[in-house]
Biopython code that builds the backbone (N, CA, C, O; Angstrom):
import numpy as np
from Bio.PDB.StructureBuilder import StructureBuilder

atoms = [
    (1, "UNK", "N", (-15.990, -12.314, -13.073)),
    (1, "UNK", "CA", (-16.056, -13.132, -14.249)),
    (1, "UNK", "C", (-17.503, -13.136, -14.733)),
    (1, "UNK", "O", (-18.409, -13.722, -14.141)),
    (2, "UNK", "N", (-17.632, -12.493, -15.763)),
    (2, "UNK", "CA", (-18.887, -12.628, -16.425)),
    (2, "UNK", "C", (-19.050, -13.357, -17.983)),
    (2, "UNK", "O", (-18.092, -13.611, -18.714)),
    (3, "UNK", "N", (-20.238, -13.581, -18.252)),
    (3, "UNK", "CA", (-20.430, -13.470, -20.059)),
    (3, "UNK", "C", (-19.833, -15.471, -20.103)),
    (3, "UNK", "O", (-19.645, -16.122, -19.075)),
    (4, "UNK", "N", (-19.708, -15.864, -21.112)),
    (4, "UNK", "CA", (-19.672, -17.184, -21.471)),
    (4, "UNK", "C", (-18.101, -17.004, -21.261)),
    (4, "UNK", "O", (-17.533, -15.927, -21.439)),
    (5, "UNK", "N", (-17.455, -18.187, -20.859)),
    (5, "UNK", "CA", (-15.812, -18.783, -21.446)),
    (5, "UNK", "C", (-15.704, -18.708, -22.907)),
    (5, "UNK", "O", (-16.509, -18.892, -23.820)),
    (6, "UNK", "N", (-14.213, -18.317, -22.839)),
    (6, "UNK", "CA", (-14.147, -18.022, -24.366)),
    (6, "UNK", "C", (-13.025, -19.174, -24.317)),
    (6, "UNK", "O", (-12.373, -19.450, -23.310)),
    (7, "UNK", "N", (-12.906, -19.812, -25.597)),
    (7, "UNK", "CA", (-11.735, -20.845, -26.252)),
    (7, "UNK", "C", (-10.364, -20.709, -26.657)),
    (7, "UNK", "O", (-10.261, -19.788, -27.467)),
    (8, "UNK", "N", (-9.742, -21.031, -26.513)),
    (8, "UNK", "CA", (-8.146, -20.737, -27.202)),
    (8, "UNK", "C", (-8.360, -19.743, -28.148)),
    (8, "UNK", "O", (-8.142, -18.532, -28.157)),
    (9, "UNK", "N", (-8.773, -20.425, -28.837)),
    (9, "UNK", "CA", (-9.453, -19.792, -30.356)),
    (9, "UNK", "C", (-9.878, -18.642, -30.382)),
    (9, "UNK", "O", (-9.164, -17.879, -31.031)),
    (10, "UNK", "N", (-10.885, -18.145, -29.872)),
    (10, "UNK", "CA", (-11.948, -17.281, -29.596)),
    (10, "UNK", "C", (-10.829, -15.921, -29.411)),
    (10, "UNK", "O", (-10.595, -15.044, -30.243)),
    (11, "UNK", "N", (-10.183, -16.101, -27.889)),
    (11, "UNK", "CA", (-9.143, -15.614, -27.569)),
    (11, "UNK", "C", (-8.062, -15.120, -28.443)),
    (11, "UNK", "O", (-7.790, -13.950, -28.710)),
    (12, "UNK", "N", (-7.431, -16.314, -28.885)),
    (12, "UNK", "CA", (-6.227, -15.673, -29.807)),
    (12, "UNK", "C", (-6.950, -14.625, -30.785)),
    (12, "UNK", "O", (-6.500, -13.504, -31.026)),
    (13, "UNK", "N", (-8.362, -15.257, -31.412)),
    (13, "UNK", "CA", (-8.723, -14.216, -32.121)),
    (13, "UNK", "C", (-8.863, -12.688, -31.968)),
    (13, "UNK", "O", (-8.600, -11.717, -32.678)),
    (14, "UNK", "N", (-9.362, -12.875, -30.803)),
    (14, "UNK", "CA", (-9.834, -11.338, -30.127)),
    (14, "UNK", "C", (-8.566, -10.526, -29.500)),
    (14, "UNK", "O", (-8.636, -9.381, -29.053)),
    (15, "UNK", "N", (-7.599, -11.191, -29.544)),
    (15, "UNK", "CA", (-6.327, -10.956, -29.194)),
    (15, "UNK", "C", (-5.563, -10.593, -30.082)),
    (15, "UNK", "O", (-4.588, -9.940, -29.710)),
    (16, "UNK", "N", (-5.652, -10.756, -30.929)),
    (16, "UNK", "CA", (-4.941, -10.897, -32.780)),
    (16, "UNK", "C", (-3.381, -11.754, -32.289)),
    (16, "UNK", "O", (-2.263, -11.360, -32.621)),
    (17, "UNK", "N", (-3.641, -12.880, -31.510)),
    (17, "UNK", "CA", (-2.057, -13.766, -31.541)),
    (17, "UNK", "C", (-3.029, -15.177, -32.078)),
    (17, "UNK", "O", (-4.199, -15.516, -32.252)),
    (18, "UNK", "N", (-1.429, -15.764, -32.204)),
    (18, "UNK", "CA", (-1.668, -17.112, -32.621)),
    (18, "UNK", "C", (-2.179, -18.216, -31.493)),
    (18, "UNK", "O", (-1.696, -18.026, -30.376)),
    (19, "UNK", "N", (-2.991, -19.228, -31.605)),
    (19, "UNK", "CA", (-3.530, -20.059, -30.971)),
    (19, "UNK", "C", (-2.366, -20.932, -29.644)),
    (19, "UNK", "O", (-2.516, -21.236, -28.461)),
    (20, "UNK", "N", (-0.874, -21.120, -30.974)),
    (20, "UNK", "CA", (-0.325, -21.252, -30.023)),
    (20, "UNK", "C", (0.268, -20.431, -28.895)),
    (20, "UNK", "O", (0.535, -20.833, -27.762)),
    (21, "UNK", "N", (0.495, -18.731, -29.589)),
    (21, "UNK", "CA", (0.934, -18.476, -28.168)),
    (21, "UNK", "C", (-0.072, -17.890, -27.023)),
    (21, "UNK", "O", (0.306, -17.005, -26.256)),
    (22, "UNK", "N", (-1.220, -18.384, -26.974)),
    (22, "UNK", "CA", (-2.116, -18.463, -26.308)),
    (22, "UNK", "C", (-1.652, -19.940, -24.990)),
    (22, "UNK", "O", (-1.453, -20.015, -23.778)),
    (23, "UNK", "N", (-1.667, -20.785, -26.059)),
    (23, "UNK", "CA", (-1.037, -22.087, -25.249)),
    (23, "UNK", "C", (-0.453, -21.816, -24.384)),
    (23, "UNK", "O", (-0.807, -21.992, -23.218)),
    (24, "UNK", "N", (1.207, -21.026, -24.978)),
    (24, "UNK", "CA", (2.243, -20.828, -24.236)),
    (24, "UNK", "C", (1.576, -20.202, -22.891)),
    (24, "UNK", "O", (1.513, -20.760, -21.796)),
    (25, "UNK", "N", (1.117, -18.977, -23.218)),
    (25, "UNK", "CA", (0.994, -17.991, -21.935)),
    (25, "UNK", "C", (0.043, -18.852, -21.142)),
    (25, "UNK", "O", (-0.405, -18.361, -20.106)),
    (26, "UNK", "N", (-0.387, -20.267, -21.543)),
    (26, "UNK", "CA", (-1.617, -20.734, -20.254)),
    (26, "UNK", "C", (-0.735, -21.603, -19.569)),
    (26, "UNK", "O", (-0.983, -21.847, -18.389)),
    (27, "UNK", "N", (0.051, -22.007, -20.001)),
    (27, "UNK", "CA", (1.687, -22.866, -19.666)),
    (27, "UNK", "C", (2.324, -22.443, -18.738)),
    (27, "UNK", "O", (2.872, -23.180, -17.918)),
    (28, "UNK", "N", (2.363, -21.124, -18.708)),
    (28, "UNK", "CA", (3.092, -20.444, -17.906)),
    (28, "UNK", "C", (2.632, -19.340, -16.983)),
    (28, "UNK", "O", (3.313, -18.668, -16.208)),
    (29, "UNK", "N", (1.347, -19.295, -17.224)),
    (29, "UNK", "CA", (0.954, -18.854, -16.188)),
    (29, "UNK", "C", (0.686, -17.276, -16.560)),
    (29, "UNK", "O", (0.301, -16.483, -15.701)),
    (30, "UNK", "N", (0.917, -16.913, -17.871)),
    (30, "UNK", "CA", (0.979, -15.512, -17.837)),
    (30, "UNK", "C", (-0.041, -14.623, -18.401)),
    (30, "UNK", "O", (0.155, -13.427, -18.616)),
    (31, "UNK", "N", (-1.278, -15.326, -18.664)),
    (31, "UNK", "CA", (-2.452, -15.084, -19.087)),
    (31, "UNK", "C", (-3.524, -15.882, -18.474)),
    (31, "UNK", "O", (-3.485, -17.112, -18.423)),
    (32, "UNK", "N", (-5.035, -14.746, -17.744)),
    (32, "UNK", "CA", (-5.697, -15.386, -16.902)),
    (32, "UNK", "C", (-6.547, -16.336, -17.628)),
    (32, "UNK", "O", (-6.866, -15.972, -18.760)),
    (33, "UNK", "N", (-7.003, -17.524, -17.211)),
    (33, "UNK", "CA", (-7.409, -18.535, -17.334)),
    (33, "UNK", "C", (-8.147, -19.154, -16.332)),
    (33, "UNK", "O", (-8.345, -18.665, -15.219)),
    (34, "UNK", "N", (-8.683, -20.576, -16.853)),
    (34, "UNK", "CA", (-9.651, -21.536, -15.886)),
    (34, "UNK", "C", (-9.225, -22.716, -16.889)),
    (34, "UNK", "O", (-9.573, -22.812, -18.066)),
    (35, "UNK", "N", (-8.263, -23.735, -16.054)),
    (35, "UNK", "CA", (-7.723, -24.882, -16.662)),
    (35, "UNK", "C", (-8.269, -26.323, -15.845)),
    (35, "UNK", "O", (-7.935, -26.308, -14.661)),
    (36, "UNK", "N", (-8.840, -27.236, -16.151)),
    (36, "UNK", "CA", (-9.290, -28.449, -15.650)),
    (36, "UNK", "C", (-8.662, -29.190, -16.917)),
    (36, "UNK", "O", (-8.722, -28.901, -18.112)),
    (37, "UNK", "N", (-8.093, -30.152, -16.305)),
    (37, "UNK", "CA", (-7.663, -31.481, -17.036)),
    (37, "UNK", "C", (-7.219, -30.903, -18.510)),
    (37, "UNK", "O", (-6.217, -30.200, -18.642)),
    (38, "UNK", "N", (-8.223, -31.341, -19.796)),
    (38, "UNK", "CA", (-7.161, -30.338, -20.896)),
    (38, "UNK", "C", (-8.194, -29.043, -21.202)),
    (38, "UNK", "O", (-7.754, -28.248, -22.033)),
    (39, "UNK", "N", (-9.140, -28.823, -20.793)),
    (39, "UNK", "CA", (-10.088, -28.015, -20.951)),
    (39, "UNK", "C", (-9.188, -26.648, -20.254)),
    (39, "UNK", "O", (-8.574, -26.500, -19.197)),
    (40, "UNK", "N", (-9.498, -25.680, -21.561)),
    (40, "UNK", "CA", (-9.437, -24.047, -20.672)),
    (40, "UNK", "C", (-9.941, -23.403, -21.362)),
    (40, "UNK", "O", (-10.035, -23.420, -22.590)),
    (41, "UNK", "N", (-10.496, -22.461, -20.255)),
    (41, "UNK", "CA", (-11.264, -21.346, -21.032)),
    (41, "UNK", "C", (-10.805, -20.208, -20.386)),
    (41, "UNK", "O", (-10.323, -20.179, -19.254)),
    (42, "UNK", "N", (-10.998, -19.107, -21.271)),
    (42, "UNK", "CA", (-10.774, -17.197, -20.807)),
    (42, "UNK", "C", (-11.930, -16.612, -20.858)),
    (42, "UNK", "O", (-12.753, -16.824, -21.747)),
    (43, "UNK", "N", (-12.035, -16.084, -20.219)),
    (43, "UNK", "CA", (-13.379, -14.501, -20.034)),
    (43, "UNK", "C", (-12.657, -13.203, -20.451)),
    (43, "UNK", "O", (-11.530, -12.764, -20.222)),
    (44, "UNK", "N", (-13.820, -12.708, -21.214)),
    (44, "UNK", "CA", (-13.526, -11.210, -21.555)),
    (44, "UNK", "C", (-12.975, -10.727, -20.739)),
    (44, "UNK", "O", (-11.753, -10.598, -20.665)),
    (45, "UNK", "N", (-13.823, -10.350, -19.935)),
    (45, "UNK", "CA", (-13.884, -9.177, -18.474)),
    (45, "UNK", "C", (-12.002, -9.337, -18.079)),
    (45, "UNK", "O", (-11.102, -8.510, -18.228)),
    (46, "UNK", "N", (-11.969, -10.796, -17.528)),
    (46, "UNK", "CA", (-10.604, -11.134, -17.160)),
    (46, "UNK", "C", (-9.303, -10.605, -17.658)),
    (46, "UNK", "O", (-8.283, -10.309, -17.036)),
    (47, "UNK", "N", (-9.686, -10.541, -19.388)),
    (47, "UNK", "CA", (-8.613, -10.429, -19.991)),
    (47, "UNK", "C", (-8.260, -8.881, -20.178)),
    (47, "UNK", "O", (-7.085, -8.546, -20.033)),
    (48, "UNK", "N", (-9.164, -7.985, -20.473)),
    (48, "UNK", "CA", (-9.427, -6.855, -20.608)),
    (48, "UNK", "C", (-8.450, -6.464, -18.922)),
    (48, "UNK", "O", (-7.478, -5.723, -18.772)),
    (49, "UNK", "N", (-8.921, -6.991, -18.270)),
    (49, "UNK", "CA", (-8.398, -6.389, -17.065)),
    (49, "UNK", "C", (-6.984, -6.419, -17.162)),
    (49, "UNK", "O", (-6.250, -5.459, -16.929)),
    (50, "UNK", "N", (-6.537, -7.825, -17.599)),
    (50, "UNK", "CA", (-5.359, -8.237, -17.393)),
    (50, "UNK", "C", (-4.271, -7.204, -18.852)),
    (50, "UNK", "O", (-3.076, -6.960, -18.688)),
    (51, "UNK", "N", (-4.855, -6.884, -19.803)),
    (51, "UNK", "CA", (-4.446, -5.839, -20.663)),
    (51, "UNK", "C", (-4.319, -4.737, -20.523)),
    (51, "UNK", "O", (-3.569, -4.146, -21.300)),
    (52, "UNK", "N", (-5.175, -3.823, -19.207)),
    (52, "UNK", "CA", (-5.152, -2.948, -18.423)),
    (52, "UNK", "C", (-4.445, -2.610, -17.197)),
    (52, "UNK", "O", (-4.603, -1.631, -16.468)),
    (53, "UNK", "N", (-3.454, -3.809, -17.070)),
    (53, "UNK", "CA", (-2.070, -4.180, -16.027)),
    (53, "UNK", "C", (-2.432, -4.548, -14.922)),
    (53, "UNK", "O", (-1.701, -4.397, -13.943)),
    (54, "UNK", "N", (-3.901, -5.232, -14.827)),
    (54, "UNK", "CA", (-3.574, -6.074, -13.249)),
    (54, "UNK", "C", (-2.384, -7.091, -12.999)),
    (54, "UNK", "O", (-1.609, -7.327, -13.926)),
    (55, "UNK", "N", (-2.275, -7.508, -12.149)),
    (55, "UNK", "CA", (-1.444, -8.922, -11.838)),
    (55, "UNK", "C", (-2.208, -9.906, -11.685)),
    (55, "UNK", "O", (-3.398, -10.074, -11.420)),
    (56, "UNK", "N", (-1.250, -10.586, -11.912)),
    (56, "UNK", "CA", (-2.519, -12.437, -12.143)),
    (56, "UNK", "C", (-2.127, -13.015, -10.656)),
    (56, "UNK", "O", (-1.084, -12.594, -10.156)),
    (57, "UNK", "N", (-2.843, -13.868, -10.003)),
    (57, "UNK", "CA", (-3.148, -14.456, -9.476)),
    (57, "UNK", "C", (-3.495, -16.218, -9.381)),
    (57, "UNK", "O", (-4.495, -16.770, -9.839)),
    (58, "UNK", "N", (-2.679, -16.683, -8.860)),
    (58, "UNK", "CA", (-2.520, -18.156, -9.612)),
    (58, "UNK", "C", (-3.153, -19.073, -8.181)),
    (58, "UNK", "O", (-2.727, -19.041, -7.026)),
    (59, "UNK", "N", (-4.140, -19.751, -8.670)),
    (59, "UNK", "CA", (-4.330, -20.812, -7.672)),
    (59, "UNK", "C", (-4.156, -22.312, -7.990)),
    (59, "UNK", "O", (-5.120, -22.507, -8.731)),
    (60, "UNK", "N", (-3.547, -23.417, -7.883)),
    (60, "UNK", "CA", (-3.680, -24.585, -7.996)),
    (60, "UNK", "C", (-5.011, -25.294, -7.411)),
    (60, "UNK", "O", (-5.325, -25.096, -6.237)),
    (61, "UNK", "N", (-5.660, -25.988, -8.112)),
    (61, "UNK", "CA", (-6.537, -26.245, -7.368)),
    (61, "UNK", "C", (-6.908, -28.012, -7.101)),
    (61, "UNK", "O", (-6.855, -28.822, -8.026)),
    (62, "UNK", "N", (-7.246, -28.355, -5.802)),
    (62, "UNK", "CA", (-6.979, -29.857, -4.801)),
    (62, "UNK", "C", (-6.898, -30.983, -6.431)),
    (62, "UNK", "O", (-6.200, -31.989, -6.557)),
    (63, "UNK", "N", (-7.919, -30.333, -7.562)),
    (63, "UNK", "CA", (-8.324, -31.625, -8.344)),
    (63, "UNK", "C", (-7.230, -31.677, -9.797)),
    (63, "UNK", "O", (-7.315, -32.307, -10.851)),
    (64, "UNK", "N", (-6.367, -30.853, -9.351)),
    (64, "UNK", "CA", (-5.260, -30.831, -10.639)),
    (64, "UNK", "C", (-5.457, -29.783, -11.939)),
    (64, "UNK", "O", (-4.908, -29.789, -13.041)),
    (65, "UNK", "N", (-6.705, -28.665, -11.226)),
    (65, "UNK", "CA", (-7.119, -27.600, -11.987)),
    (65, "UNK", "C", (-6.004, -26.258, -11.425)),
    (65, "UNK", "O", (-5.576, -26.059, -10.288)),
    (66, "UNK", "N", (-5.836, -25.733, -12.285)),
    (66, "UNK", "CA", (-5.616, -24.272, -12.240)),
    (66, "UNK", "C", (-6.872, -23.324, -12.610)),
    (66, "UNK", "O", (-7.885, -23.539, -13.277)),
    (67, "UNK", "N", (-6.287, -21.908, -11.739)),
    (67, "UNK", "CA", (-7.228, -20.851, -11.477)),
    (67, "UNK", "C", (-5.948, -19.459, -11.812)),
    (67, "UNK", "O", (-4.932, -19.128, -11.202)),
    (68, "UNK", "N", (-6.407, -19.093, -12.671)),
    (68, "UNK", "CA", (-5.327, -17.611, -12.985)),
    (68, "UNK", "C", (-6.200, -16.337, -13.323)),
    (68, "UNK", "O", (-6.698, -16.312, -14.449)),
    (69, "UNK", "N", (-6.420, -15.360, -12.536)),
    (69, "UNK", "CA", (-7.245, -14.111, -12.338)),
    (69, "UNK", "C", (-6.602, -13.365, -11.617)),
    (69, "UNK", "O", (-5.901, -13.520, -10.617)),
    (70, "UNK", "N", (-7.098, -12.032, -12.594)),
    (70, "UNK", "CA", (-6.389, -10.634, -12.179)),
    (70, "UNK", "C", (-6.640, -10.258, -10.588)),
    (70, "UNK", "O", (-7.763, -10.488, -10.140)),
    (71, "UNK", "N", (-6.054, -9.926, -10.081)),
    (71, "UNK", "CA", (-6.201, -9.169, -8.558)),
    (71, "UNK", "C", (-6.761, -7.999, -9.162)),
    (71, "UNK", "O", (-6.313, -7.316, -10.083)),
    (72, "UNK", "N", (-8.083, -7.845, -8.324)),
    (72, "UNK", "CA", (-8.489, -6.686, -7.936)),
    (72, "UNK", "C", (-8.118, -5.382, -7.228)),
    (72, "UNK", "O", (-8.956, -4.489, -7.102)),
]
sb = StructureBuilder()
sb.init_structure("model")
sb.init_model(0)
sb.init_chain("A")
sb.init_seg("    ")
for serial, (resi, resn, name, xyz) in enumerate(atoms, 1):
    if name == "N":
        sb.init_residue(resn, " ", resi, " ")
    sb.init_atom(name, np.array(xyz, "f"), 0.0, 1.0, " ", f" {name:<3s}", serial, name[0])
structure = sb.get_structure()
């Protein structure tokens, strides 16, 4: 994970989808992410990977955060 977090926004943009189905896929797990409380953010690097067919990787984490990143 490098470079700044990118925003819903940022994302859908660079993605060419809509904001909401950005939502969706953080909902469900099917796009990598970093979720705390209502805050989430995406990384380039992450996503690029994940467009390049890694598998995601889902962690729950103790404080009610999620963790979703491509396997290496």
């Amino acid at each position: 994970m490098t470079g700044r977090p990118w925003t819903v926004d940022e994302a859908a943009e660079w993605l060419g989808r809509s904001r909401w189905s950005i939502y969706e896929d953080v909902r469900t797990c099917r796009v990598p992410h970093r979720k705390r409380g209502r805050m989430i953010r995406l990384f380039e690097d992450e996503l690029r990977a994940w467009l390049d067919g890694c598998e995601l990787e889902v962690r729950d984490l103790a404080d009610g955060g999620r963790v979703v990143r491509p396997v290496a």
